[in-house]
Structures are given as structure tokens and as C-alpha cells.
C-alpha atoms as a printed R data frame, in Angstrom:
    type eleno elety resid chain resno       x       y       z
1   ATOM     1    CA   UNK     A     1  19.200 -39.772 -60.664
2   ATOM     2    CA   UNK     A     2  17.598 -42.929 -59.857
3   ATOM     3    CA   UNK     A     3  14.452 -44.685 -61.176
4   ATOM     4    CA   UNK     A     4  11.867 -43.788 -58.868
5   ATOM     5    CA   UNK     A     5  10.310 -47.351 -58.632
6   ATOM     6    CA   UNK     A     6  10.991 -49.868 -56.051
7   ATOM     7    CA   UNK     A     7  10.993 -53.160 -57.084
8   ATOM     8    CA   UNK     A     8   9.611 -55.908 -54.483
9   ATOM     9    CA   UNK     A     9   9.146 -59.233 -54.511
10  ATOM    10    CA   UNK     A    10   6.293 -61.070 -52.371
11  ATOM    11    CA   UNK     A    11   6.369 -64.732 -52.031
12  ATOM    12    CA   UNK     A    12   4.454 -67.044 -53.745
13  ATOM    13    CA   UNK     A    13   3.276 -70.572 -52.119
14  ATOM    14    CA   UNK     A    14   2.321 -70.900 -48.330
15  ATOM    15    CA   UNK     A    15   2.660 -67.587 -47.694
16  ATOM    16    CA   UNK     A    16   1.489 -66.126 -50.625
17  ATOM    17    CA   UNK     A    17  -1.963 -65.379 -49.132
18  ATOM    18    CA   UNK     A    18  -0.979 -64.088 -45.298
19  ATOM    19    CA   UNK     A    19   1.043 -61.552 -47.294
20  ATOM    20    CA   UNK     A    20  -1.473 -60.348 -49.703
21  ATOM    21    CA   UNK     A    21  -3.688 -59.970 -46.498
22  ATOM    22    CA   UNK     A    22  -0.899 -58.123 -44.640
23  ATOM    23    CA   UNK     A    23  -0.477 -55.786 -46.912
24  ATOM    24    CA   UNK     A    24  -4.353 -54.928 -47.455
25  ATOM    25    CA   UNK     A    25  -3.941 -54.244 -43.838
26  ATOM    26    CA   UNK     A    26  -1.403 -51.726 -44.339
27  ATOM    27    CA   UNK     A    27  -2.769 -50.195 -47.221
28  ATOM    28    CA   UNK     A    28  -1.556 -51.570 -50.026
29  ATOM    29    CA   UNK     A    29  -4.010 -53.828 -52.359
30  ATOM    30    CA   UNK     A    30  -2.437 -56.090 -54.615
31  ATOM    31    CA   UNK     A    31  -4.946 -57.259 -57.628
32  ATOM    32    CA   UNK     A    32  -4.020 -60.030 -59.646
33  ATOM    33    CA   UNK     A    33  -2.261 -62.227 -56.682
34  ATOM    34    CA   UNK     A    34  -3.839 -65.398 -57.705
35  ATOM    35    CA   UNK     A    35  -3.540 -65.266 -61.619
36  ATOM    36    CA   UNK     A    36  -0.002 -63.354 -62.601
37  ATOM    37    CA   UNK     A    37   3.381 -63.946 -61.179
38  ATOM    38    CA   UNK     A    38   3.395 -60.239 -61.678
39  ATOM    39    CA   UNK     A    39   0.398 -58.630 -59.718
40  ATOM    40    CA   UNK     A    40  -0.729 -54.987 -59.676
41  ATOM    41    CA   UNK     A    41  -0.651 -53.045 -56.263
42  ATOM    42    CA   UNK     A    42  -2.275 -49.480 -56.008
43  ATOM    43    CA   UNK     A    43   1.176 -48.092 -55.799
44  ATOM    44    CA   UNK     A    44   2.495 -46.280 -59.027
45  ATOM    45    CA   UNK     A    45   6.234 -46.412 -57.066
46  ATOM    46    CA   UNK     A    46   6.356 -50.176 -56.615
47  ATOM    47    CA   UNK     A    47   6.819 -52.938 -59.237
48  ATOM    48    CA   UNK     A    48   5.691 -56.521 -57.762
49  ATOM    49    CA   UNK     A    49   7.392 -59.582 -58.749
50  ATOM    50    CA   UNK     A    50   6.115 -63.138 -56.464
51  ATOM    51    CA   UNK     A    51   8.455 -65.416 -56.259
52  ATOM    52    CA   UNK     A    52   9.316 -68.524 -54.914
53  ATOM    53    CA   UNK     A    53  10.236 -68.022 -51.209
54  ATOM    54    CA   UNK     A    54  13.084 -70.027 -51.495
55  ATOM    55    CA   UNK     A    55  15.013 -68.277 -54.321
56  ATOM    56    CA   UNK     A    56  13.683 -64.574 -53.300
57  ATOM    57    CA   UNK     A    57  17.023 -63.696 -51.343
58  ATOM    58    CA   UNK     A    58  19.276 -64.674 -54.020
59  ATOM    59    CA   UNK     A    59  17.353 -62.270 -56.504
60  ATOM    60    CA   UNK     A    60  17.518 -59.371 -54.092
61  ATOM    61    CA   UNK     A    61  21.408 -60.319 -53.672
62  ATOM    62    CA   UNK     A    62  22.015 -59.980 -57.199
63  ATOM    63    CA   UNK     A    63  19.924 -56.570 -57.187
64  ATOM    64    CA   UNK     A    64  17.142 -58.234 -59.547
65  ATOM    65    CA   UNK     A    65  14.671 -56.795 -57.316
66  ATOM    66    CA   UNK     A    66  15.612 -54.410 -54.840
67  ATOM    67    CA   UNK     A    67  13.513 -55.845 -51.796
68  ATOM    68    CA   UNK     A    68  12.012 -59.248 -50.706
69  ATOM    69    CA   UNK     A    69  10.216 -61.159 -48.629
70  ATOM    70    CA   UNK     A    70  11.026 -64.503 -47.344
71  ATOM    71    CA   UNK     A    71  11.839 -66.502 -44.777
72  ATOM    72    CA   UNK     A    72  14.946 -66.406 -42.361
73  ATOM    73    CA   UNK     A    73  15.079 -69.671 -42.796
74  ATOM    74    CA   UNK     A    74  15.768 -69.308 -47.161
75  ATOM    75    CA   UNK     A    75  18.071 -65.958 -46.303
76  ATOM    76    CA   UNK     A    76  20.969 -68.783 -43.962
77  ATOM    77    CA   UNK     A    77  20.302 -71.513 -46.800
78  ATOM    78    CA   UNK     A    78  21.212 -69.239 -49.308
79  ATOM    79    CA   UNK     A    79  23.746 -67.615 -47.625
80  ATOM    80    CA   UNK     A    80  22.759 -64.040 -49.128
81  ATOM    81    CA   UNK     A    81  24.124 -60.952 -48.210
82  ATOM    82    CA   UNK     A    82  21.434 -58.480 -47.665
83  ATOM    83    CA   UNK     A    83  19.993 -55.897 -45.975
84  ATOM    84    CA   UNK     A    84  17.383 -56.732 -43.024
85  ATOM    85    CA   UNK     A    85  15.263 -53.920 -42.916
86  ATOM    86    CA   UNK     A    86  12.421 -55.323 -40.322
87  ATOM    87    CA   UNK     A    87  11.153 -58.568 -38.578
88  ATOM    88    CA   UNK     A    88   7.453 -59.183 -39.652
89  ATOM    89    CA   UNK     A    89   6.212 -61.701 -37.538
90  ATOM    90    CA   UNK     A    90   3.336 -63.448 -39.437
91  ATOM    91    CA   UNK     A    91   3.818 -67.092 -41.007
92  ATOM    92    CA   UNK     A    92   1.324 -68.845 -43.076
93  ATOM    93    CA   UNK     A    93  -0.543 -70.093 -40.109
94  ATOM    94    CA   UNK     A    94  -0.083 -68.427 -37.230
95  ATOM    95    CA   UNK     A    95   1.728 -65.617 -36.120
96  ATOM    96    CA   UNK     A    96   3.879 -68.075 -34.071
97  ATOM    97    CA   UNK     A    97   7.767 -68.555 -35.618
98  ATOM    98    CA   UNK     A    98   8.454 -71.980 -37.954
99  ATOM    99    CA   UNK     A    99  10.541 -74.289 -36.764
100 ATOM   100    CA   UNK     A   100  12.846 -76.578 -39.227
101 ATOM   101    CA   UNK     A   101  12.381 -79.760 -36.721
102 ATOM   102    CA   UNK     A   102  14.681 -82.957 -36.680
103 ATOM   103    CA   UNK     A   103  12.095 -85.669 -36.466
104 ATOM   104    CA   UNK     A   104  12.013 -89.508 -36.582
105 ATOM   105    CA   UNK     A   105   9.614 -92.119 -36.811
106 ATOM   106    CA   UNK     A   106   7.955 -92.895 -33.691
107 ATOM   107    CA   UNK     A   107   9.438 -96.640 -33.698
108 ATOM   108    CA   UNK     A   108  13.076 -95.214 -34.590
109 ATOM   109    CA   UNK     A   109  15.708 -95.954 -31.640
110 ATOM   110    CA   UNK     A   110  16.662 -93.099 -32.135
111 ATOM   111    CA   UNK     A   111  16.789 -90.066 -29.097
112 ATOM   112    CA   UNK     A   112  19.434 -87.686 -29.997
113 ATOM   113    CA   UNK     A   113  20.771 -86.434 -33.317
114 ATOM   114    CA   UNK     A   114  24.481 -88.190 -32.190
115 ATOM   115    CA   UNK     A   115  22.717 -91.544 -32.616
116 ATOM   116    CA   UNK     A   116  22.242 -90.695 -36.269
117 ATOM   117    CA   UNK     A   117  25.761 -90.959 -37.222
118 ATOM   118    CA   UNK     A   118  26.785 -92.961 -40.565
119 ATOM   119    CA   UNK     A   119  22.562 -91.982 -41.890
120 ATOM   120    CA   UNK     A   120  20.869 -90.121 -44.352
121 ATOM   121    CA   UNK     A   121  19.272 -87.094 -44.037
122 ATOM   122    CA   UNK     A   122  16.447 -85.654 -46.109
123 ATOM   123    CA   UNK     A   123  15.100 -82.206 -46.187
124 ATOM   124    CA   UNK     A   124  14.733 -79.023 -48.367
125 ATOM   125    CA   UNK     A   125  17.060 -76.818 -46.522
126 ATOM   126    CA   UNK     A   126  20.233 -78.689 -47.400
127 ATOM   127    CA   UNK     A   127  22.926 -76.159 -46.094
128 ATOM   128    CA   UNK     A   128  21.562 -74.988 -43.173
129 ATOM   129    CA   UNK     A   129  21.190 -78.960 -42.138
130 ATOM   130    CA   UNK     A   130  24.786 -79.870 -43.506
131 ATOM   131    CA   UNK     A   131  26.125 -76.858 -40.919
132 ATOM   132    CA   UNK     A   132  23.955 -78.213 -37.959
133 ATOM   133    CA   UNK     A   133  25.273 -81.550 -38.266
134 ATOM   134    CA   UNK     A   134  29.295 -80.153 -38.535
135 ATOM   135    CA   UNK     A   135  28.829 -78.116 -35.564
136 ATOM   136    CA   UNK     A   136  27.949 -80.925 -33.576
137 ATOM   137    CA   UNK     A   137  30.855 -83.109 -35.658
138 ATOM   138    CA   UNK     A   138  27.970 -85.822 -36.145
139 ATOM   139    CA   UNK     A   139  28.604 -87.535 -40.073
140 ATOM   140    CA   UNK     A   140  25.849 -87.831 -41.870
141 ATOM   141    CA   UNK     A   141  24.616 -87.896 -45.660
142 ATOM   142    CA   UNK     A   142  22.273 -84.580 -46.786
143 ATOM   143    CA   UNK     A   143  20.045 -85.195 -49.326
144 ATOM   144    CA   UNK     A   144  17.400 -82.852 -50.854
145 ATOM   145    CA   UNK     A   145  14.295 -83.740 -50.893
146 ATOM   146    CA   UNK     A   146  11.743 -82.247 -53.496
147 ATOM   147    CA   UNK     A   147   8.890 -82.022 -51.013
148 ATOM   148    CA   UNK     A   148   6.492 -84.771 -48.710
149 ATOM   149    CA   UNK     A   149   9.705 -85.084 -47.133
150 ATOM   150    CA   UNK     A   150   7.245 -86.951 -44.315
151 ATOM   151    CA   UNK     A   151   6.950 -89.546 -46.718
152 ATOM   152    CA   UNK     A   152  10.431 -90.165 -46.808
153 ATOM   153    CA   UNK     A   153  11.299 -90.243 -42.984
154 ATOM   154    CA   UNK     A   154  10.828 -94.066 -42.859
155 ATOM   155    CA   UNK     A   155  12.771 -94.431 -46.384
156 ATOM   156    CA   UNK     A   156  15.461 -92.724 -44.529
157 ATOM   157    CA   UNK     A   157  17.034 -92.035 -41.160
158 ATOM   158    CA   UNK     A   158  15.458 -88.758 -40.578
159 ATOM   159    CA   UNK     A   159  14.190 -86.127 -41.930
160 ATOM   160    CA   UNK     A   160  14.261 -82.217 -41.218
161 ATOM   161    CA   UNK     A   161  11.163 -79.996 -41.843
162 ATOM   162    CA   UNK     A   162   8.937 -77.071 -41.414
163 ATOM   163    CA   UNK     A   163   6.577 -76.910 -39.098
164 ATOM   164    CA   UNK     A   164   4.509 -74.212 -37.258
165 ATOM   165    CA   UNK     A   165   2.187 -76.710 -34.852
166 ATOM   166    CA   UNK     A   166   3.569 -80.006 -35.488
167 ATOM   167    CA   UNK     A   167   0.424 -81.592 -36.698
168 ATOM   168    CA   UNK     A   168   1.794 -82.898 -39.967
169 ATOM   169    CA   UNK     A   169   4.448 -84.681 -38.540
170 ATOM   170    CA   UNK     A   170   2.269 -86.232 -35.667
171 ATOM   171    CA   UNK     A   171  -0.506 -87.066 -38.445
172 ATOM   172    CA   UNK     A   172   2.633 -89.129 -39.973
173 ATOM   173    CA   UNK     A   173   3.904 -90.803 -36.575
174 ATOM   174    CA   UNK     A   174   6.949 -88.846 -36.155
175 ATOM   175    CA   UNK     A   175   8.628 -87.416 -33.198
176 ATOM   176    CA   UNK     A   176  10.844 -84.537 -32.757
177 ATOM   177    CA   UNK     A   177  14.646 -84.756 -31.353
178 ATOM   178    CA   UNK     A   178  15.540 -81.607 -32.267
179 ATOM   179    CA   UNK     A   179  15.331 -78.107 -33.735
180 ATOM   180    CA   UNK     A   180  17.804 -76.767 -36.583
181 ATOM   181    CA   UNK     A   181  16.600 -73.447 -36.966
182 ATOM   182    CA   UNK     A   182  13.601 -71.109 -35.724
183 ATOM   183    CA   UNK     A   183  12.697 -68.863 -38.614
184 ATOM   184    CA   UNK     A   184  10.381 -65.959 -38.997
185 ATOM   185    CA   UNK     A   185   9.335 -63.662 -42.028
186 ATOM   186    CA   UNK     A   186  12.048 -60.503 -42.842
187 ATOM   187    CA   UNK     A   187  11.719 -57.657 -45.067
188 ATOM   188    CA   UNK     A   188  15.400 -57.424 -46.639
189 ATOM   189    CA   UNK     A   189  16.924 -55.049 -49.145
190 ATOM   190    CA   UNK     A   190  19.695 -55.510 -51.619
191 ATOM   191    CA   UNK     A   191  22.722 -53.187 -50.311
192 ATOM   192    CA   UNK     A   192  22.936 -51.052 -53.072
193 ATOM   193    CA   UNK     A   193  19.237 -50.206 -53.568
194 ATOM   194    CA   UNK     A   194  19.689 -49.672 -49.384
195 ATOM   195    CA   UNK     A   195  21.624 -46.901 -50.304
196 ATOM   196    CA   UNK     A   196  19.434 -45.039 -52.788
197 ATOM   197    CA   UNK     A   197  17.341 -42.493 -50.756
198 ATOM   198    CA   UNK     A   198  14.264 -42.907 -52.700
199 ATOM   199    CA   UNK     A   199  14.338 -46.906 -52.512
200 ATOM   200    CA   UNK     A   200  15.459 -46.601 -48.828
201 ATOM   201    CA   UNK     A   201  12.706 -44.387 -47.860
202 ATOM   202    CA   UNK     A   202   9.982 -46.001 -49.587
203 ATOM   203    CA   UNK     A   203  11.445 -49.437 -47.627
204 ATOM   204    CA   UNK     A   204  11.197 -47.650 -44.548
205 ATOM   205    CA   UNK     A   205   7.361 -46.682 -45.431
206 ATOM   206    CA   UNK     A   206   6.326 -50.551 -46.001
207 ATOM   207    CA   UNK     A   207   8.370 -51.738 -42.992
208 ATOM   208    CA   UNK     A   208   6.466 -49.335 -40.257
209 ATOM   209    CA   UNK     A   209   2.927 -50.069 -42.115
210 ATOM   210    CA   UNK     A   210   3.375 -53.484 -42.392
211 ATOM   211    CA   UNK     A   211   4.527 -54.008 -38.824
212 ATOM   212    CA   UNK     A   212   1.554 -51.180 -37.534
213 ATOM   213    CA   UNK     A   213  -1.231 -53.787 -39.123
214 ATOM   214    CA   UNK     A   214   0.706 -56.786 -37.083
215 ATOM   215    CA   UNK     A   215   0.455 -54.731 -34.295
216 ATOM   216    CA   UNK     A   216  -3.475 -53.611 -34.359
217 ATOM   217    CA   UNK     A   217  -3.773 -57.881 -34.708
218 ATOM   218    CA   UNK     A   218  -2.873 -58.298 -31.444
219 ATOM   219    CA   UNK     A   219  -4.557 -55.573 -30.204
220 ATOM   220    CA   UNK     A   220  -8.035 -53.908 -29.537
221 ATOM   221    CA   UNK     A   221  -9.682 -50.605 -28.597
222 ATOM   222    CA   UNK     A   222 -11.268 -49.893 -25.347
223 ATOM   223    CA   UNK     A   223 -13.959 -47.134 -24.783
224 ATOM   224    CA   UNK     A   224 -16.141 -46.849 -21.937
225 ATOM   225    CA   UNK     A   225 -17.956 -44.537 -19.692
226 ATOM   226    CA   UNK     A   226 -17.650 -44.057 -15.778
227 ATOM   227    CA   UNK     A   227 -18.771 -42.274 -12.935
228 ATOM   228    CA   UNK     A   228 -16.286 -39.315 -12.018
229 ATOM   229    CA   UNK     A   229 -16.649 -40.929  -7.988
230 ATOM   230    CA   UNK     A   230 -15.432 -44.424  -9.858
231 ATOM   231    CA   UNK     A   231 -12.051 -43.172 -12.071
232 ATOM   232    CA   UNK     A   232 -10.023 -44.520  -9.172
233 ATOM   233    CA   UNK     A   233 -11.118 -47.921  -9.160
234 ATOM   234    CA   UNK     A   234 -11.371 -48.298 -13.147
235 ATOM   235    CA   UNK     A   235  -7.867 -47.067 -13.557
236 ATOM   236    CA   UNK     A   236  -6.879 -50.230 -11.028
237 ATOM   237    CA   UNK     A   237  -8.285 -52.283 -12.783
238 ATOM   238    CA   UNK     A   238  -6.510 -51.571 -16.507
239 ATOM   239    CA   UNK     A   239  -3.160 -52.876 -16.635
240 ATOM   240    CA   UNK     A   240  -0.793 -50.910 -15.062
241 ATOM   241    CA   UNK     A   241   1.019 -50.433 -18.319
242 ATOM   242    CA   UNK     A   242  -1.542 -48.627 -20.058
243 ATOM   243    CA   UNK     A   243  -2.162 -45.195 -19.946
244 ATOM   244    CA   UNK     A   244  -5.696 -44.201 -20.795
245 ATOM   245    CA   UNK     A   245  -7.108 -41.176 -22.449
246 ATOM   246    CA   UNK     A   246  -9.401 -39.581 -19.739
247 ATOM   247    CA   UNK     A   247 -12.344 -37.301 -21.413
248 ATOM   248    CA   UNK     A   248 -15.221 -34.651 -20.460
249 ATOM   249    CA   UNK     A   249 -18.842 -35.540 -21.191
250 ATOM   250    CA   UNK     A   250 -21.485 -33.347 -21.089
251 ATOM   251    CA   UNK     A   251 -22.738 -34.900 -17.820
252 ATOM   252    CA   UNK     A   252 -20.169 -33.341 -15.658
253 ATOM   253    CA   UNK     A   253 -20.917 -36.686 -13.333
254 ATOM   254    CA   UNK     A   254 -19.394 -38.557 -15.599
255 ATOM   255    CA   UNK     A   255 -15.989 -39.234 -18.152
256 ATOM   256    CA   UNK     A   256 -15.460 -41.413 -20.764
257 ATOM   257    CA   UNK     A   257 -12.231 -43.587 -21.043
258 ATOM   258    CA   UNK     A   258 -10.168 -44.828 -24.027
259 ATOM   259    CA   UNK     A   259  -7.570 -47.294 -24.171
260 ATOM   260    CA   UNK     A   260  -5.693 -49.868 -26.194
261 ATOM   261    CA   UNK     A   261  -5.273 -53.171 -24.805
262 ATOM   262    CA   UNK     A   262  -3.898 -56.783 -25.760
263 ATOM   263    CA   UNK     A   263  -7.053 -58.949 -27.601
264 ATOM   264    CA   UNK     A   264  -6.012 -61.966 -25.331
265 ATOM   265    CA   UNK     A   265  -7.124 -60.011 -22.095
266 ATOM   266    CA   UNK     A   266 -10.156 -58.565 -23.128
267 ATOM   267    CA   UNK     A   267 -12.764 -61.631 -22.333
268 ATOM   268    CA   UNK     A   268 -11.218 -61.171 -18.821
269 ATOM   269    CA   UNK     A   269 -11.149 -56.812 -18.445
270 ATOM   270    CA   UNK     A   270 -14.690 -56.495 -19.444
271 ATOM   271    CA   UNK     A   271 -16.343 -57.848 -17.043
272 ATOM   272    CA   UNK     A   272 -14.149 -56.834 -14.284
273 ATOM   273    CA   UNK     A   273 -14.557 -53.461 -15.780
274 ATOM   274    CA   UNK     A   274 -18.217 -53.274 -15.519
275 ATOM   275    CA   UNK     A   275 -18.421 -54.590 -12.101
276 ATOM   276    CA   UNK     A   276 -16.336 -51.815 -10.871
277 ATOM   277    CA   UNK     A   277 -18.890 -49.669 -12.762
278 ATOM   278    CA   UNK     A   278 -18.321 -48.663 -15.958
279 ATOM   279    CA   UNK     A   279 -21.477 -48.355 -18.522
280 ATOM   280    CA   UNK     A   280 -21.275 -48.210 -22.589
281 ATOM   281    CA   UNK     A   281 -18.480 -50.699 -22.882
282 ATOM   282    CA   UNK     A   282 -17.189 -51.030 -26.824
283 ATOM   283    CA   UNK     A   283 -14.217 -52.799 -27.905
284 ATOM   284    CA   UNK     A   284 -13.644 -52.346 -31.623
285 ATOM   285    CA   UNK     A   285 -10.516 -53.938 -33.962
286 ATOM   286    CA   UNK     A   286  -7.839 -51.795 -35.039
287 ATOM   287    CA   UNK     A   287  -6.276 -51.448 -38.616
288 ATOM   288    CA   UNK     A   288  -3.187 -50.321 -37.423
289 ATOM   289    CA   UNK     A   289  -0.682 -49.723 -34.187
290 ATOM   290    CA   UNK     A   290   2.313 -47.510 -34.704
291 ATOM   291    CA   UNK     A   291   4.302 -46.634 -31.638
């Protein structure tokens, strides 16, 4: 019989924070985030261990912990065969992927990542760089750099980094020639612990509560009420994707109407909605979408 605890590691550094937050939003508080490599959450079936991002799938490999997570970016580096339970798409910054960029000064004569034969590279992600540059059979020196890699583009040829809006690297006069790898966050599992029912279940559990608190992020609710002689034109005017909840009031004139809807289009729905006459418009946040 297996230990019922599941052991999961959450990252510590950059996203450290956007995953304490996450989880809140799914449920799960973890105390202690900011003092103890080993935080508390308010669930007596999981054991938390933050770690560094970089090393996290190489501990869930070796079944250390039995769930982690990282980066894609850290799971290719390391080469680590695991388990990918779910996407999460949330980075430190934005929900927008990362991008490990190939970037140059802005005074390099340099266009194309052919023109860099013979050079040195420097950048944290050493393998995943070394297997760029092979595919393209372009020769070139890989060295890892312990951080401010910026700092060390003009010390070098180039230099490949993370980035999520490219201000760093423009605050530092460099340019972009390429892109190695696109990465986003993933929940992964070591295999054997993905075969203990217990462990897999409880996996499962995080994965669609995690991913229902991305979803309410993009989202918002709609209520409103309408005149029964003006359902026709309301309903034209929601997206054509949405299906609304339709309810009786006690005015038998009138209905009320409840939908979900995309954040980014409601500055541009209300209005429309009220000129085609609907009355007590609310939009309210959501904690979580599950579909």
C-alpha cells in the first residue's frame, strides 16, 4: 500500500510568487513561501519542497519528489524523462510563453546565427543551445554563464536568454536574430509515482484546479436584465459562441441573462449591450473556469 502523501515541488526564484498566487486561486494556500524552502500548504496529502526551477525535473526523474513544476524550457536541458501531466500557461510576468532569444549587440554585423560560426556562445541553457547550433551544423563554443548573461553579450559573440517582453535586452542594446526555444510552465510527474492511483489522482485534482483559476483569469461573468420584446437583439449581440443562461423574473415583462465572456471584450459588449437595451448590467471576476 502506498504512502498516501504526494510529494510536490514548486519553484523557487522568478516564479516563485505567480505560483504561490496560482495556487491560492485554486484553493490551495501555501504559508511559509517566503521564509522555508519547505512551506506548509492546507493540504494534509501533499508535502511541498521549492526548488530551484532549473534542477526540479531531475529530482522528479529520480522519484525525489513525485511531481514538479518548472519550465519546458529546464525539462529539454535536462533531458528528463517524465510524465507531463498538464500545460499551465502562466510565467512570471505575463501569461504570454518565454522565449530563450539569440540576441546580439545592436552594433554586431551580425544577421543570422550562420554568421556566428568559429564564436562563443553564452547562456544558462547550455544543451538545449549546443543542439540548436548542431541542427543547423553552425560551430560554435557553449559556455555557461552564471547569470547577467546581458552583460556578457559584448564580452562575447552572443548570447542566448530568457525573455517574456524583450525589455531587458533592449534596455542593454541588443537585438534578436533568433529564437531557440519557446517554453511555458508544465506540471510533470515522475513515471512511477504516475502509476500509483492515489498519487495519480491527487495529480489529476491539482492539474484541473490549477488550470480552472487560469481559466476564470481570462474570463468574466455577465449578468443583466432585458425586456422579453428585446431577447432577440441581446442574444445578437453576445458572441455567437456563447450560450447564455436565459431566466424568469418576477416581472413577467422581463428576463435576466447570464453569461461568461472573454475579459478583453468586455469594455466593448457593455455598452453595445445597453444600447440594445439591457438594464442592471454587472460583470464580476471569476475564481475558477472548468469546462
Amino acid at each position: 500500500m502506498s504512502e498516501q502523501i504526494l510529494k510536490l515541488g514548486i519553484p523557487a526564484g522568478s516564479l516563485k510568487n505567480a505560483t504561490v498566487e496560482l495556487f491560492a486561486k485554486a484553493g490551495f494556500h501555501i504559508l511559509d513561501s517566503t521564509r522555508s524552502y519547505l512551506p506548509r500548504i492546507d493540504d494534509e496529502q501533499i508535502q511541498l519542497t521549492m526548488l530551484r526551477a532549473q534542477e526540479m525535473s531531475k529530482y522528479v526523474e529520480d522519484g525525489v519528489i513525485d511531481a514538479g513544476i518548472t519550465g519546458y524550457d529546464w525539462i529539454m536541458e535536462n533531458s528528463s524523462d517524465v510524465v507531463e501531466i498538464c500545460e499551465l500557461a502562466y510565467s512570471k510576468a505575463t501569461s504570454n510563453p518565454a522565449r530563450w532569444v539569440l540576441a546580439v549587440p545592436n552594433e554586431a554585423q551580425v544577421n543570422k546565427p550562420e554568421e556566428l560560426a568559429g564564436g562563443i556562445v553564452a547562456t544558462e541553457l547550455v544543451n538545449v543551445t549546443k543542439k540548436y547550433f548542431a541542427d543547423k551544423g553552425v560551430d560554435v563554443k557553449v559556455e555557461f554563464s552564471w547569470g547577467a548573461t546581458e552583460v556578457k553579450a559584448r564580452l562575447v559573440d552572443a548570447i542566448v536568454e530568457l525573455t517574456e517582453t524583450g525589455t531587458s535586452l533592449q534596455a542593454n542594446n541588443l537585438r534578436i536574430i533568433d529564437t531557440i526555444i519557446t517554453s511555458t510552465t508544465r506540471f510533470f510527474a515522475n513515471q512511477q509515482a504516475w502509476q500509483d492511483k492515489f498519487k495519480r489522482e491527487k495529480m489529476e485534482n491539482i492539474s484541473i484546479m490549477l488550470n480552472a483559476a487560469i481559466e476564470a483569469r481570462r474570463k468574466v461573468g455577465l449578468k443583466m436584465n432585458i425586456k422579453k420584446e428585446d431577447l432577440d437583439a441581446i442574444l445578437k449581440v453576445l458572441p455567437a459562441e456563447k450560450s447564455p443562461t436565459v431566466s424568469s423574473l418576477a416581472d413577467p415583462g422581463f428576463v435576466a441573462i447570464e453569461v461568461i465572456i472573454d475579459d478583453k471584450i468586455e469594455r466593448s459588449l457593455v455598452p453595445a449591450l445597453k444600447r440594445a437595451g439591457a438594464s442592471g448590467v454587472i460583470t464580476y471576476p471569476l475564481n475558477k473556469v472548468i469546462h
